[in-house]
Structures are given as structure tokens and as C-alpha cells.
C-alpha positions as CSV (number, residue, x, y, z in Angstrom):
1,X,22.2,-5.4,-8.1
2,X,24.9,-6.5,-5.0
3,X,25.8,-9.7,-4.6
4,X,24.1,-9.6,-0.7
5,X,20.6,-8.4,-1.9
6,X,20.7,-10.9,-4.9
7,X,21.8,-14.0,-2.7
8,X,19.5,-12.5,0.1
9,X,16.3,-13.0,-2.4
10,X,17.5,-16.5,-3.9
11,X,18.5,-17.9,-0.9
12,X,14.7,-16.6,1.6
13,X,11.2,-15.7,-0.2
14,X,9.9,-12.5,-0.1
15,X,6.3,-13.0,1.7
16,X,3.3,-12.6,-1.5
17,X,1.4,-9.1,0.1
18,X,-0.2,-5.9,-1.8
19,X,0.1,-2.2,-1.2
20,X,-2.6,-0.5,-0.6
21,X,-0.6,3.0,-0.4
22,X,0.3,1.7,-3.8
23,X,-2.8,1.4,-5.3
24,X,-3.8,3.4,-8.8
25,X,-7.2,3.9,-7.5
26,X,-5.8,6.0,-4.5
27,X,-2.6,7.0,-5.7
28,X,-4.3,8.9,-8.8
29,X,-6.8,11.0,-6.6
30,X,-3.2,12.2,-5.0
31,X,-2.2,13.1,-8.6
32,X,-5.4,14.9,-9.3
33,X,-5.3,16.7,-5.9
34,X,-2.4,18.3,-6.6
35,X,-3.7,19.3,-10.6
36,X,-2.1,16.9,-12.5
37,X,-4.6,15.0,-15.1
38,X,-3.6,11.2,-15.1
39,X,-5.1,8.9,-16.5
40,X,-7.9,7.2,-15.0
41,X,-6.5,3.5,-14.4
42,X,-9.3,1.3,-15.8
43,X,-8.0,1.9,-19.3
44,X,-3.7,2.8,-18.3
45,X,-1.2,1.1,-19.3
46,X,1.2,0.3,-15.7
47,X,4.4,-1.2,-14.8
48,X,5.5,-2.4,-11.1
49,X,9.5,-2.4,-10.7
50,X,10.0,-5.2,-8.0
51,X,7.1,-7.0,-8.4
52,X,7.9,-10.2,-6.4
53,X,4.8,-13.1,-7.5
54,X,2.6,-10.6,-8.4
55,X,0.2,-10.6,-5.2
56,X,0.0,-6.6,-5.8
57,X,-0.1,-6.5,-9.6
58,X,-2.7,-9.9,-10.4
59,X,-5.9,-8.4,-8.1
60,X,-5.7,-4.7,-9.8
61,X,-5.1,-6.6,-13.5
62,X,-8.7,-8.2,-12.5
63,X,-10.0,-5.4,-11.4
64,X,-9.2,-3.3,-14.8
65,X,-9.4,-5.7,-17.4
66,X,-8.9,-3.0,-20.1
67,X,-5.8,-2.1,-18.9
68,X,-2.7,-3.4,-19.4
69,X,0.0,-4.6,-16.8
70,X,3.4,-5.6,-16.7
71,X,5.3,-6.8,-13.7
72,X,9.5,-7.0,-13.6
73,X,11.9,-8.8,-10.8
74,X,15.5,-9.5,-11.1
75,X,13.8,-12.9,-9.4
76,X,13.4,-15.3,-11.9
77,X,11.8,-17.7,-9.0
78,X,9.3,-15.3,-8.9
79,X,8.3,-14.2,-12.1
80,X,8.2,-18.1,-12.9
81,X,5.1,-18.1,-9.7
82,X,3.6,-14.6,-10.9
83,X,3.1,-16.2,-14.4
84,X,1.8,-19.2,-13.6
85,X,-0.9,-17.6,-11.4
86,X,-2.1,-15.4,-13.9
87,X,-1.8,-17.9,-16.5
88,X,-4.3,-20.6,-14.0
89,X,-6.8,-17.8,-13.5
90,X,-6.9,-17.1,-16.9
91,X,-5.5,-13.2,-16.8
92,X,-4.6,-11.6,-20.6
93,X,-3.7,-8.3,-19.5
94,X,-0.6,-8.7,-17.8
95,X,2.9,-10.5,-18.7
96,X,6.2,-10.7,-15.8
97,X,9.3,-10.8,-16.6
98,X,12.7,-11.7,-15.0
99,X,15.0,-8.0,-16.2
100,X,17.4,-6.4,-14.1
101,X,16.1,-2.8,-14.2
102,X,20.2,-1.4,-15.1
103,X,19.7,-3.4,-18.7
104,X,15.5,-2.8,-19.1
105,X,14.5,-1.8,-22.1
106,X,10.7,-1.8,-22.5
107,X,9.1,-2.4,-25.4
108,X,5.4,-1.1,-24.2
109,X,5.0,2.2,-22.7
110,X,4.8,4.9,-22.1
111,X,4.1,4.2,-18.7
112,X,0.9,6.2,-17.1
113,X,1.6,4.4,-13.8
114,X,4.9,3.0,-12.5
115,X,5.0,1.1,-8.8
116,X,8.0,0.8,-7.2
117,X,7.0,-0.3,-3.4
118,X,9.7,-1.8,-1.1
119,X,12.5,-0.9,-3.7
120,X,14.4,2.4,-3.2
121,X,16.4,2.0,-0.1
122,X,17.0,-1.6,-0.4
123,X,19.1,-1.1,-3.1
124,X,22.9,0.5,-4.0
125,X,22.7,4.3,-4.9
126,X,23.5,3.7,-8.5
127,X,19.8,1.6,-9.3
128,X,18.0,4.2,-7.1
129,X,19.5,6.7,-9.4
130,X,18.2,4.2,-12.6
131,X,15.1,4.5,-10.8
132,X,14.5,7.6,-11.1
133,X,16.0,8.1,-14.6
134,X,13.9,5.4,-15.6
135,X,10.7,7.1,-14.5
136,X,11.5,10.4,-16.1
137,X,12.6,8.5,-19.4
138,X,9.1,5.9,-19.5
139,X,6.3,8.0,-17.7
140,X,3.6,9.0,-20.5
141,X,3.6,13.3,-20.0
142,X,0.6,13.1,-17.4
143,X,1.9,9.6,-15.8
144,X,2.7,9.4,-12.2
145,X,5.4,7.2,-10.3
146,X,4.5,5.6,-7.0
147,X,7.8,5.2,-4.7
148,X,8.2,4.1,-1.0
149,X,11.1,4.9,0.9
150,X,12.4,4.4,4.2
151,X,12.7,8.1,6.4
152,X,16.0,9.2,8.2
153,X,13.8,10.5,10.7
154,X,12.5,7.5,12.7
155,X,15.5,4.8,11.7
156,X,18.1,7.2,13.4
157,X,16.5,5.5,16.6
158,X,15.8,1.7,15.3
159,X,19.6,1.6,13.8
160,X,21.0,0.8,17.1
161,X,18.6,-1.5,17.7
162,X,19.4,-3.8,14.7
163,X,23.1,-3.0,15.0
164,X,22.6,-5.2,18.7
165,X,20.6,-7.8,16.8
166,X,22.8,-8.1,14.2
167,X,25.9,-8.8,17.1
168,X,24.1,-11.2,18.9
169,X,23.4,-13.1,15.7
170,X,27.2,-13.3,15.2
171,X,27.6,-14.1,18.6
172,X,25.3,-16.8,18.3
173,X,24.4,-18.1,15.3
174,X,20.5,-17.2,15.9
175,X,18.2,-16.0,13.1
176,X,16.4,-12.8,13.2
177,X,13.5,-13.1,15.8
178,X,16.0,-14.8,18.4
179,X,18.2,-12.2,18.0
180,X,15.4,-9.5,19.2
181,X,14.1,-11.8,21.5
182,X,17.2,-12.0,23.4
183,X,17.2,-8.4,23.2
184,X,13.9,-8.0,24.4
185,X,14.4,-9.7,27.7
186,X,17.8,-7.7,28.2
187,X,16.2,-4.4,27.4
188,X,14.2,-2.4,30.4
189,X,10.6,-2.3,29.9
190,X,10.4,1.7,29.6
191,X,13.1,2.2,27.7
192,X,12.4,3.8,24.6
193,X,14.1,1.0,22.4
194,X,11.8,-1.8,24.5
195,X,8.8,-0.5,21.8
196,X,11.1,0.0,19.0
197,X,11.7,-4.3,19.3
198,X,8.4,-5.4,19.9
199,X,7.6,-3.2,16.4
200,X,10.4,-5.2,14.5
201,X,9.2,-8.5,16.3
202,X,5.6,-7.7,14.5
203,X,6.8,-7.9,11.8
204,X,8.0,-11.3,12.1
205,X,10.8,-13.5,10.0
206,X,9.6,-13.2,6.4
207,X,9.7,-9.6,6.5
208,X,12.9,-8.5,9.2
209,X,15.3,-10.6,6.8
210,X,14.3,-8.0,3.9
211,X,13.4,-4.6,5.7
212,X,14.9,-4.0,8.9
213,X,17.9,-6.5,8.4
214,X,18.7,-6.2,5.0
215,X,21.7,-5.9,3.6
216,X,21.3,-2.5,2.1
217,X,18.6,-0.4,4.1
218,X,19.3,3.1,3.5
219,X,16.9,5.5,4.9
220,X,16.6,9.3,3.6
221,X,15.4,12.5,4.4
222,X,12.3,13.6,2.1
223,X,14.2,16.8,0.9
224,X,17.1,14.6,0.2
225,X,14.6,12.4,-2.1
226,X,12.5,15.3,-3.4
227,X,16.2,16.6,-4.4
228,X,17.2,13.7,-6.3
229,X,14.1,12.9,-8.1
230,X,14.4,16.8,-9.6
231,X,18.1,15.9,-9.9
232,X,16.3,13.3,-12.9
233,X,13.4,15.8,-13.8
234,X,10.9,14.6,-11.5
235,X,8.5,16.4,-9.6
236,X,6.9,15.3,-5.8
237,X,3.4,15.8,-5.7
238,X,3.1,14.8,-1.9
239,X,2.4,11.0,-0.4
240,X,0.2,8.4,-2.1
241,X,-2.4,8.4,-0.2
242,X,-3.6,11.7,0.6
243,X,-4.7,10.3,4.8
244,X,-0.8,10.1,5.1
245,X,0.3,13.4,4.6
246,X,-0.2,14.8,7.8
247,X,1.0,11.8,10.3
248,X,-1.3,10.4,12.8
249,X,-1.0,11.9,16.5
250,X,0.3,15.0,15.6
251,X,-1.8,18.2,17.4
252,X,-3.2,20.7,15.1
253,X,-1.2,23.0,17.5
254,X,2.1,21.1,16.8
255,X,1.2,21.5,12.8
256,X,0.5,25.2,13.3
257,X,3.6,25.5,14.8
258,X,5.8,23.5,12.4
259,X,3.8,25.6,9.6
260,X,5.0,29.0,10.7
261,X,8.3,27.7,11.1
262,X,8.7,26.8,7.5
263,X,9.4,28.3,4.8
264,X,7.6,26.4,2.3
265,X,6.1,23.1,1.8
266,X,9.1,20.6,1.6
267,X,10.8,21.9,5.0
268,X,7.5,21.8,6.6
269,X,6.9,18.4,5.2
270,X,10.6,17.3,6.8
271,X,9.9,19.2,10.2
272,X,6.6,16.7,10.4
273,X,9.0,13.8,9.5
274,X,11.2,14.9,12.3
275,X,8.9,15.5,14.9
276,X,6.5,12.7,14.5
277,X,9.9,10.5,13.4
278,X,8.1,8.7,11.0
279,X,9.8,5.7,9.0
280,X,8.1,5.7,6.1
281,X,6.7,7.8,3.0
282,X,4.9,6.4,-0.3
283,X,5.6,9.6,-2.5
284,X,4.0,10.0,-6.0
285,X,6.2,11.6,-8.9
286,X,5.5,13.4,-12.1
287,X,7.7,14.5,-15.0
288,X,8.6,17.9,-14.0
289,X,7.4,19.1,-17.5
290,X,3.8,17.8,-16.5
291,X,0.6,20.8,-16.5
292,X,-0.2,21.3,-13.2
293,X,-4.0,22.9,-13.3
294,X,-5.5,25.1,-10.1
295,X,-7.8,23.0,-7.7
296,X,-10.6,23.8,-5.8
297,X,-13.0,22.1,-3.4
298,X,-15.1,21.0,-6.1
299,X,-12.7,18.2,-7.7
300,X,-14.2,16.4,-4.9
301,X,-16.9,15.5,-6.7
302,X,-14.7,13.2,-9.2
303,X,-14.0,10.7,-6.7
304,X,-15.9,8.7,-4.4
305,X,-15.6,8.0,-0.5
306,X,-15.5,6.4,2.2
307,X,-15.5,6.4,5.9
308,X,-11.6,4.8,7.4
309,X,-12.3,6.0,10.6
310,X,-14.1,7.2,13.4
311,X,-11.6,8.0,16.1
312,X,-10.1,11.8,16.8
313,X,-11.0,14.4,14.9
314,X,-13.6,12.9,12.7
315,X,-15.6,14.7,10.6
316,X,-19.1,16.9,10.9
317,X,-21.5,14.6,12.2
318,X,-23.8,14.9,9.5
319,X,-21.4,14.5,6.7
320,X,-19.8,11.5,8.6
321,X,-23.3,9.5,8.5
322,X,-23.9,10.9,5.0
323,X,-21.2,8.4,4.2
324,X,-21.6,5.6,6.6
325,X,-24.8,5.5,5.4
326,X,-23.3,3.9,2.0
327,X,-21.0,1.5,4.4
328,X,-19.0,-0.7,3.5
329,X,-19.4,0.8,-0.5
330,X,-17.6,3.8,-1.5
331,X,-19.5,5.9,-3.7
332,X,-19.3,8.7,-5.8
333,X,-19.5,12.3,-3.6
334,X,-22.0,13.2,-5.6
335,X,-24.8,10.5,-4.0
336,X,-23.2,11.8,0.0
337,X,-24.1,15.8,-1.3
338,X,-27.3,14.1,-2.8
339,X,-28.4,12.8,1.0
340,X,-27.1,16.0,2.5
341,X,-29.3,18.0,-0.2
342,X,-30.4,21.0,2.5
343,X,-26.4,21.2,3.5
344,X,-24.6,24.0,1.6
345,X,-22.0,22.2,-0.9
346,X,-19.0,24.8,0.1
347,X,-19.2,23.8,3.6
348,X,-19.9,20.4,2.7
349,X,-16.4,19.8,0.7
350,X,-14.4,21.9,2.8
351,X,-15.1,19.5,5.4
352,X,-14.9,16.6,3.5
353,X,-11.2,17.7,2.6
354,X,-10.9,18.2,7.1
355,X,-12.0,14.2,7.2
356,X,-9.2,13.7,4.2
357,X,-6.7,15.3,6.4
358,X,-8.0,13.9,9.8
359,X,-7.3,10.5,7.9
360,X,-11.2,10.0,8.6
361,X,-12.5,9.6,4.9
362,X,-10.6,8.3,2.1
363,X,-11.1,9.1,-1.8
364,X,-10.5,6.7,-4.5
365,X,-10.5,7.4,-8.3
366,X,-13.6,5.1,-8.9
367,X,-16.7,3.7,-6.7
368,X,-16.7,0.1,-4.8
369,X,-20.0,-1.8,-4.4
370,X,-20.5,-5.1,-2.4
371,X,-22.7,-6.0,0.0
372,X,-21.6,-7.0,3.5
373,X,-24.3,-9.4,4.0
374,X,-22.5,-12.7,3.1
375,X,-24.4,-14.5,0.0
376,X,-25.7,-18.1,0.5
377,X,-23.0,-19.7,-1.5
378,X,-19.8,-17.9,-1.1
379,X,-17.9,-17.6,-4.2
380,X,-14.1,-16.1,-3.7
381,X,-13.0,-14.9,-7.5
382,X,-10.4,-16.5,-8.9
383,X,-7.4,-15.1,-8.0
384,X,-8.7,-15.3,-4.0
385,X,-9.7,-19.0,-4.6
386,X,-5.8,-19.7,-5.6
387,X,-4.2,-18.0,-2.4
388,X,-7.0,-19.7,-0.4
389,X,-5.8,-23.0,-2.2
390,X,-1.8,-22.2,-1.2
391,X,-2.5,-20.5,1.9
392,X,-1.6,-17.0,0.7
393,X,-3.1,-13.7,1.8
394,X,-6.2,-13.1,0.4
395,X,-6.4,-9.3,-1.1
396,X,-9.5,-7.3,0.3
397,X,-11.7,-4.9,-1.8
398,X,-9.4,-2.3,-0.4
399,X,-6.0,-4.0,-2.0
400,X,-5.0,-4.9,2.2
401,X,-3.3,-8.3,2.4
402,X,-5.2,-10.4,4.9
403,X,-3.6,-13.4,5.9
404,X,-5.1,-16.0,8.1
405,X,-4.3,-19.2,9.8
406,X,-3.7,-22.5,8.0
407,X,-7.3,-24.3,9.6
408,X,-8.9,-21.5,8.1
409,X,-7.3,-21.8,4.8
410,X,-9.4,-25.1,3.9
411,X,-12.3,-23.6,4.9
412,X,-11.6,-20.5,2.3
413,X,-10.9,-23.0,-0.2
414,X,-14.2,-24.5,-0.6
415,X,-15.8,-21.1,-1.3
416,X,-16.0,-21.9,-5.1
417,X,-19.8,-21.1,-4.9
418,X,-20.9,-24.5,-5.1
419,X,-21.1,-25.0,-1.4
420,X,-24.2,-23.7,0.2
421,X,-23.5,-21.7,3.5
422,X,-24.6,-24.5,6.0
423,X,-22.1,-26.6,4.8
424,X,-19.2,-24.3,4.5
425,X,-20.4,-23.6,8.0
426,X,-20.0,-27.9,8.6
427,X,-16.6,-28.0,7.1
428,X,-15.7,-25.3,9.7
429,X,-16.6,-27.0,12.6
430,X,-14.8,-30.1,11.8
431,X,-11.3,-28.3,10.0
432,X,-11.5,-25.3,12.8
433,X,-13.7,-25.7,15.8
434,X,-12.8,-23.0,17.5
435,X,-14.0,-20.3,14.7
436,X,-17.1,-18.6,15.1
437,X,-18.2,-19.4,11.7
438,X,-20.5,-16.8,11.0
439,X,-19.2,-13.6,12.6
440,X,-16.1,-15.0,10.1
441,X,-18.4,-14.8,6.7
442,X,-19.8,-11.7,7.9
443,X,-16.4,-10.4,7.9
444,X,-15.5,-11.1,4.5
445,X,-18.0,-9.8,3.2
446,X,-17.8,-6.7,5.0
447,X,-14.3,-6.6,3.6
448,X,-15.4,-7.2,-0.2
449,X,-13.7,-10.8,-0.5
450,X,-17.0,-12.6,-2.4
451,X,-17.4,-12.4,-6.3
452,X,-20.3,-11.0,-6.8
């Protein structure tokens, strides 16, 4: 690894967060969507390269306790924290370790999933290019690798913007946020870079210093990725999650168009990366000597889903409730078709794939149950209970990182499930006033936090 990147994470912490593009449960209906048979991840055996203090790896390692998980960082800081948390909440399917990925030799694997979020164009070309060896060389024959990547497409126009940023900090001596700041109030209110700054300002500090602002960020086109992951005899299957293929906002027209302009997948996949200039993919991978079966409609009804959204092009109506109907659960396709028993099946799934590509309904390899009626004494599982006891995000049912502020934090901490709800409710008033305590609970529990 450089000098900068290594010095970068020893001297600033990367912020604890999961991925939920990332995520086996999503990331394997992708695979299975494009006919390759992996695993299912309850009994897999998956490794995350850059793994930081395991706030993505710990809450799946819960989740599939028959599987088994191992997390590497070139961070010993890091893996020191990642052990210790699963060691407190008691975790014996998953070990860290501190390994540069150049000199990793594993002694598990094969791999059926490998995670490498936040990784590829942060580093030098010669550890993307282990990367991908390494995927080919440790992915079990129907295993899939989960890479993000920064896109040429939409960092052609926020270059500049950090090349300013990066002059007034030398000018200056000002971190980050000041920089853009500064820039902000010099920068015209309609000018196109005015949006581009209050994006990276988002963001905030934690994350600039190791995304926009980092010393290596080296954004690619997706043929020039798709390139070098064959270059290593891997195959692109499409993005991770299978909402994010098509980006949001773009016309059906606009697709359409792009479509007949292409000559096959990958150049029509680039031409939406253009157009839309998107920043970001999460691509999955297989070994290009994987069996890739036919699909059909009817490998629907192997996942389950869920409703993400209920904006633009949704869904038919009666398919749409079908599903809400189940809210905030997502079940197996099977119970929807079993509602909508006097609806033709062929119709049914071809629209439920329309909802997939509207980004209106989401599939996952498994079902999630909770209720989103909070229970009278709030229990957060263990893993939740220690980030609500060191003020770190809390992951949802949906592996999102939800972070909230530091009155609330003592508040989440006493949901051991010893406290009955009217005095959570008590503590509230007195740590947070201004919280409206029980539209809050009802939140969380809408969003799967309570141990059942």
C-alpha cells in the first residue's frame, strides 16, 4: 500500500458504517438473476478485504450464525476494535486479521462470497490488480465477488471541484469542510459546481478525508473495469443490487434510446453511466469458468420482497399492495402470488421484475420478519446494544447504517430489555427533551432494530 493511504488511515479513523449494496442477502439474488448458482449465505463461507472495525461484517456474522466470516485490514488499529467487538458479544464465527492483501495467504476458503466496498480506486493500480487476481485465485467455482468502484463518468465534473479545495487548503492551512465552505460562498448559486459542493459537504469530515480527498481516488469507466476483471478471469454479472442497474431519473425514452444505440450490454451499460453521470457502481464478479444457467420470470419465486418505494413508476397497483400488505416484513413471492391468487402468475412476475427495475421492490435471498409495533421492553441485540453504548451507527434490518445524535445515544443504551417502555420513555425526557419519544420507538421498530 502507499505511504499517503497508509499514513492517511493511521493518522484519521475511518467512520464504523455497513453496506447495504454489499449485502450477501442482495448481492446473491444479483448472482442468481443473472444464472449463476451461489450459494445461499446462511451456510457460506465469506471474506471482506478492507474491513475497517467490522461494522459491515459483525451484524451479517449474527445474522448467519452457520456461516463463517473472516474480515482483513492493513489496520491493525482496527482489527484490534473489530475483535474485541465480536469477542464482547460473544461471536464464534468470525476472526479479523491485520494482512496486507499483496502478502495474503488464506488458510480458509474457498471463498463463496468476497466484499471489497470502498477499496478499488483508493488504492495504486498494482493492489487493484491483486484484487482481482485474488478473487479469481480464492472464489469457490460458483462464488461471487462484491466490488465498488468510483465511475469516470460523474468525477470528470467533481475533480475540479476538489482540485480548488485542495488549493485553498494549501493556501490556508484549513481542513476539508473549510476548504468547501470557502468555496461554497465564492461559488454562484446556479452554477453547476454550487450542487456538486453541497454533495461533498454531506458527506462531512470523516468521510471527505477518505473518498473525495484521498490520496489515491482513481475513478474508471465500467468497460475499463469489466476489461480488467476478464484481464484476471473474471466475469461481470451487472451491479449488486439489482434497483441500481438502471439509474434513478433516467426516462424510459432516454433508455430506449441509449438501447438502440448500443451494441450490446456493456456499451449500453457505459452510455447510462455517461448520460446519467453517475459516480458510483457496486459490481458483482464470477469466475469466468462459472455455469451460467437460462432464467425466466419464475426464479422469482426463490426470493422474497419488499416494497423500497412508492414514488415514479411504481408498480401495478394490485401487486404493489400485495406487498405492502406484508410491510415492513419481506416475504417470500410465493405468500404475495398467494394474496393475488385470481391474478395470472406470468403477468404477475413480469411486473414484479418492472418494480425491480423501477427500483420500486427489492428482492433478497431470504425472508425478514419483525414487527413494527415497538415491544413493551425494547431489547436492541447485542451487537446494537454496543454501538448504542459507544455511540456508533446502529445497523437496521436492512444492513443501512443509522447514526443518531449523542442525547439519543443514552437513551438507546438502556434498551437491554429490562426497562419497561414508560421508563425508557422517562429517561428520554430528561437526557433529550426535545425527542418525541414515541414516534422515535415506532421508528425502530419499523426499521427492525429490537431483538425479537
Amino acid at each position: 500500500m502507499s505511504d499517503s493511504i497508509h499514513e492517511l488511515y493511521q493518522t484519521r479513523e475511518y467512520p464504523p458504517m455497513s453496506h447495504p449494496s454489499s449485502d450477501p442477502a442482495v448481492s446473491a439474488v444479483a448472482a442468481r438473476m443473472s444464472g449463476l448458482a451461489v450459494p445461499h449465505p446462511r451456510r457460506a463461507s465469506i471474506l471482506e478485504i478492507g474491513c475497517c472495525s467490522g461494522h459491515h461484517l459483525i451484524p451479517l456474522a449474527q445474522r448467519w450464525p452457520d456461516s463463517h466470516f473472516i474480515g482483513i485490514d492493513l489496520i491493525e488499529s482496527s482489527i484490534r476494535k473489530a475483535n474485541e467487538y465480536a469477542l464482547e458479544i460473544g461471536l464464534k464465527n468470525i476472526q479479523f486479521q491485520a494482512v496486507d492483501l499483496l502478502n495474503y495467504q488464506p488458510k480458509n476458503g474457498p471463498f463463496d462470497f468476497i466484499i471489497a466496498h470502498g477499496f478499488f480506486s483508493w488504492v495504486p493500480d498494482a493492489v487493484k490488480a491483486a484484487l482481482l487476481r485474488f478473487c479469481r485465485e480464492h472464489l469457490s467455482p460458483t462464488g461471487i465477488a462484491t466490488v465498488s468502484f468510483n465511475l469516470e463518468s460523474g468525477w470528470k465534473s467533481r475533480q475540479p471541484v476538489i482540485e480548488k479545495a485542495r488549493a485553498i487548503q494549501q493556501a490556508i492551512g484549513c481542513d476539508e469542510v473549510e476548504s468547501l465552505q470557502i468555496l461554497q460562498n465564492l461559488t454562484e448559486k446556479n452554477h453547476p459546481e454550487a450542487s456538486i459542493i453541497l454533495d461533498m459537504l454531506a458527506k462531512g469530515s470523516e468521510i471527505l478525508a477518505f473518498d473525495d480527498f484521498s490520496p489515491i481516488n482513481d475513478p474508471w469507466p465500467l468497460d475499463r473495469f469489466v476489461s480488467a476483471a476478464a484481464h484476471h478471469g473474471l466475469r461481470w454479472l451487472g451491479e449488486s443490487n439489482p434497483n441500481e442497474n438502471i439509474p434513478r431519473g433516467v426516462s424510459s425514452e432516454m433508455i430506449g434510446e441509449l438501447k438502440s444505440n448500443a451494441a450490446e450490454a456493456l456499451s449500453f451499460q457505459t452510455a447510462m453511466d455517461e448520460h446519467s453521470g453517475r459516480t458510483f457502481r457496486s459490481g458483482v464478479l464470477c469466475r469466468d469458468d462459472a455455469a451460467l444457467e437460462r432464467v425466466s420470470t419464475n426464479i422469482a419465486l426463490d426470493f422474497s420482497v419488499r416494497v423500497v418505494s412508492d414514488t415514479g413508476n411504481r408498480v401495478e397497483k394490485a401487486l404493489f399492495e400485495a406487498i405492502q400488505s406484508f410491510a415492513p416484513a419481506a416475504v417470500p413471492m410465493c405468500n404475495v402470488l398467494n394474496v393475488m391468487k385470481n391474478d395470472d402468475q406470468r403477468v404477475v412476475l413480469r411486473q414484479l421484475f418492472e418494480g425491480v427495475h423501477n427500483a420500486s421492490i427489492q428482492l433478497r435471498i431470504e425472508p425478514v420478519y419483525f414487527s413494527e409495533e415497538p415491544p413493551d421492553f425494547p431489547k436492541l441485540d447485542a451487537f446494537r446494544l454496543l454501538c448504542a453504548r459507544n455511540q456508533l451507527p446502529l445497523v437496521d434490518a436492512w444492513h443501512v447504517p443509522c447514526r443518531f445524535p449523542d442525547a439519543h445515544y443514552p437513551v438507546l443504551a438502556a434498551m437491554d430489555g429490562t426497562r419497561h417502555f414508560d421508563d425508557l420513555a422517562a429517561l428520554s425526557k430528561t437526557k433529550c427533551p426535545e425527542l418525541a419519544f414515541t414516534p422515535w420507538l415506532r421508528h425502530l421498530a419499523a426499521r427492525g432494530m429490537f431483538a425479537e
